[in-house]
C-alpha positions as CSV (number, residue, x, y, z in Angstrom):
1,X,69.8,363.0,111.7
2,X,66.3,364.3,112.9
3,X,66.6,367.1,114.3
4,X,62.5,367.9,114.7
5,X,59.4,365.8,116.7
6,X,57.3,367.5,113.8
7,X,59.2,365.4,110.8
8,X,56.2,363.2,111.0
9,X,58.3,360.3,112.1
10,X,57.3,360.6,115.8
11,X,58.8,361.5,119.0
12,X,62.2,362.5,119.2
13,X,64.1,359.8,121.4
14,X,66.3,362.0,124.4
15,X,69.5,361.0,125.0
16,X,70.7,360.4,121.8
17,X,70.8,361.1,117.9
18,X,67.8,360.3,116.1
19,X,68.8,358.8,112.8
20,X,66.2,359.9,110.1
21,X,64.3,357.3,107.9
22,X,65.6,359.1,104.8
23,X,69.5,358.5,106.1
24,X,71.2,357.8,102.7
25,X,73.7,355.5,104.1
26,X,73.1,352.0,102.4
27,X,75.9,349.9,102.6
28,X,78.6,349.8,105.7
29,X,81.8,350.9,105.6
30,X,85.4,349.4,105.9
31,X,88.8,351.1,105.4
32,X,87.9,354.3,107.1
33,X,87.8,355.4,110.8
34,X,84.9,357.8,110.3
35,X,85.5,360.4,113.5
36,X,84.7,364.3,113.6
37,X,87.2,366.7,112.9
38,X,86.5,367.8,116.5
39,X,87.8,364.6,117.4
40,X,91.2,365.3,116.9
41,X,91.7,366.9,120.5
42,X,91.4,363.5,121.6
43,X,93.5,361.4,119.1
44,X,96.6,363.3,120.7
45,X,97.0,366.1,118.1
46,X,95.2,369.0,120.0
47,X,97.9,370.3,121.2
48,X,99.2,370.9,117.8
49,X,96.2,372.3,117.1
50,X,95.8,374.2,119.9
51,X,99.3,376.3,118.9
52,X,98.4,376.6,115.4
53,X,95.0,378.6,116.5
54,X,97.2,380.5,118.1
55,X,97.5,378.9,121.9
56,X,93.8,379.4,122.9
57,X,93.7,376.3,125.3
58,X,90.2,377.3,126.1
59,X,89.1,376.5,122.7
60,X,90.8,372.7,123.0
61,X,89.3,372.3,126.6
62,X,85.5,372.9,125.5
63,X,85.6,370.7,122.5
64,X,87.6,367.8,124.9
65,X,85.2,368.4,127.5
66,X,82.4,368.3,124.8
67,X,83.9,364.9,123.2
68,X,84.7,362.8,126.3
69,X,81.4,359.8,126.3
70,X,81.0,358.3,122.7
71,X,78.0,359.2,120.9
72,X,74.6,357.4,120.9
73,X,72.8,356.8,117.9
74,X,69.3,355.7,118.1
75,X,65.9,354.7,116.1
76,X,62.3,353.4,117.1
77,X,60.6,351.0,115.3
78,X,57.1,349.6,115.3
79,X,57.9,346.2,115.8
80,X,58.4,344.1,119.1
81,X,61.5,344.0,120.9
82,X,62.0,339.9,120.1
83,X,61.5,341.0,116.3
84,X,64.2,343.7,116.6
85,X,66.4,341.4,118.3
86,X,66.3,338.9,116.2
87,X,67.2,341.2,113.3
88,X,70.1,342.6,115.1
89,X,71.7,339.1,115.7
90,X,70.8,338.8,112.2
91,X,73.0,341.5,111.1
92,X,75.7,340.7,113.6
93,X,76.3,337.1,112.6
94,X,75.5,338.2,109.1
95,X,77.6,341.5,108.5
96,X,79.6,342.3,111.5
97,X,81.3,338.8,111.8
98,X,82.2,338.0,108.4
99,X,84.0,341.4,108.2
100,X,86.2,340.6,111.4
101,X,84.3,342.0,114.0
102,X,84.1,339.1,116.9
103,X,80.4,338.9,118.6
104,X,81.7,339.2,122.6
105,X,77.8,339.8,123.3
106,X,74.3,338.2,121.2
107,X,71.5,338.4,123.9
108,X,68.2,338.1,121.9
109,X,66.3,337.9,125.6
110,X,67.6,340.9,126.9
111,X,68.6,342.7,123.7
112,X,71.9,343.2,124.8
113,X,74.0,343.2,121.8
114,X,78.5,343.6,121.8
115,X,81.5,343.3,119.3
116,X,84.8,342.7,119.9
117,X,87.3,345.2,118.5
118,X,88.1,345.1,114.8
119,X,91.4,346.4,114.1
120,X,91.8,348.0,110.6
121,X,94.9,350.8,109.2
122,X,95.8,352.8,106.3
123,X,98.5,355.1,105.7
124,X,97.0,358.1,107.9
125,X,96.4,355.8,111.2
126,X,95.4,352.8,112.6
127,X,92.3,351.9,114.7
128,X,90.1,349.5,116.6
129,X,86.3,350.1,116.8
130,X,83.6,348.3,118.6
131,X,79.7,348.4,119.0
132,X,77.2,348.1,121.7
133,X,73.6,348.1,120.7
134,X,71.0,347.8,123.0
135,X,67.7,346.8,121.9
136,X,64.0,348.3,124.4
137,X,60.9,348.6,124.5
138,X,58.9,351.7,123.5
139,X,55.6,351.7,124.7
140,X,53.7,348.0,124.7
141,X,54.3,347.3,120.7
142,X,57.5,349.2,119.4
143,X,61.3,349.1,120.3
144,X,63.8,351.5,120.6
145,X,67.5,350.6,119.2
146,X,70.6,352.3,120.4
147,X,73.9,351.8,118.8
148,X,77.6,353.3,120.1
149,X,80.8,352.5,118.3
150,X,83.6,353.1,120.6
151,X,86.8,354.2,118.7
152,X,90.4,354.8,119.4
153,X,93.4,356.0,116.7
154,X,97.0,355.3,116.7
155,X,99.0,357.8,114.4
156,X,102.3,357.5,112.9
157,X,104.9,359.8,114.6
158,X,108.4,359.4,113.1
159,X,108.6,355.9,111.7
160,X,105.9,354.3,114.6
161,X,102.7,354.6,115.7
162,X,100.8,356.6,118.9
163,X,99.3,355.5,121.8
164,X,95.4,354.4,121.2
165,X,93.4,357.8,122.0
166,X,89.8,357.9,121.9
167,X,88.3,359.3,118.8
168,X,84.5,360.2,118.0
169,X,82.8,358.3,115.3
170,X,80.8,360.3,112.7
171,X,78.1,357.9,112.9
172,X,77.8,356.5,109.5
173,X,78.1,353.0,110.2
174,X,75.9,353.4,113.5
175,X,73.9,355.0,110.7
176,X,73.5,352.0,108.6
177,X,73.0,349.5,111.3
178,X,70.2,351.6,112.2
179,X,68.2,351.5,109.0
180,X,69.4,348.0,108.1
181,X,67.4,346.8,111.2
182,X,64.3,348.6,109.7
183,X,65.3,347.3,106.0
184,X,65.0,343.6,107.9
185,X,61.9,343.9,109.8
């Protein structure tokens, strides 16, 4: 992630995290949920967690409170918004679908861009993800990309699983589709 305006890249974009050009993630990734290990408080298991640390409910509050609105990953690109567009319905008919994530949403007009939820497991858990990636201008000749990947996790709990809770995804895959886009154009 950049993490400086002075990387030579450009402007840092508010609002969100700046995936850097140099981001080593180069192919996307299946079989894994890909959440923080802050994001346990909201998978159910901060409780737990909570009274192993010894009871200090303040400590499982601020990271909650900290972990409620998925994160937003984001890149800029000097290419038009149509071109980006294109390229991102590219990638979702291309990448997205045939690995079982339905398209709900492929506006190339108003780059407005949604998945359905693919639901995957392994032994730890089970989960559904989705993406939203919205596609926008930057200035009269560039184009800003945004990308969340809502998550929730189901774990097993004496022969069945959890309740969905809402999880918060790494970013790896948000990551990829980021410099896949730029890869394209």
């Amino acid at each position: 992630m950049r993490t400086s305006a002075h990387d030579g890249i450009g402007p840092i974009i508010p609002g969100c995290h700046n995936v850097a050009v140099d981001d080593p993630t180069d192919t996307f990734m299946l079989g894994s949920y890909l959440t923080t290990w802050g994001s346990v408080y909201k998978e159910g298991t901060g409780a737990a967690l909570v009274d192993g640390l010894g009871g200090d409910e303040m400590l499982g509050t601020l990271i909650d409170d900290a972990l409620t609105v998925p994160r937003i990953f984001c890149k800029s690109y000097s290419a038009s918004t149509r071109d980006v567009s294109f390229v991102v319905a590219e990638i979702l008919g291309g990448v997205l679908r045939p690995v079982g994530y339905p398209i709900l949403l492929s506006d190339q007009t108003n780059g407005m861009f949604e998945t359905d939820y693919l639901y995957q497991m392994h032994t730890m858990a089970r989960w559904r993800d989705r993406f939203s990636i919205d596609v926008s201008a930057d200035g009269e000749h560039g184009a800003i990309v945004r990308v969340t990947r809502e998550i929730a996790i189901s774990r097993p709990d004496r022969g069945r699983y959890s309740d969905y809770f809402p999880a918060t995804s790494v970013g790896r895959n948000e990551a990829w589709l980021l410099n896949e886009i730029a890869r394209r154009l």
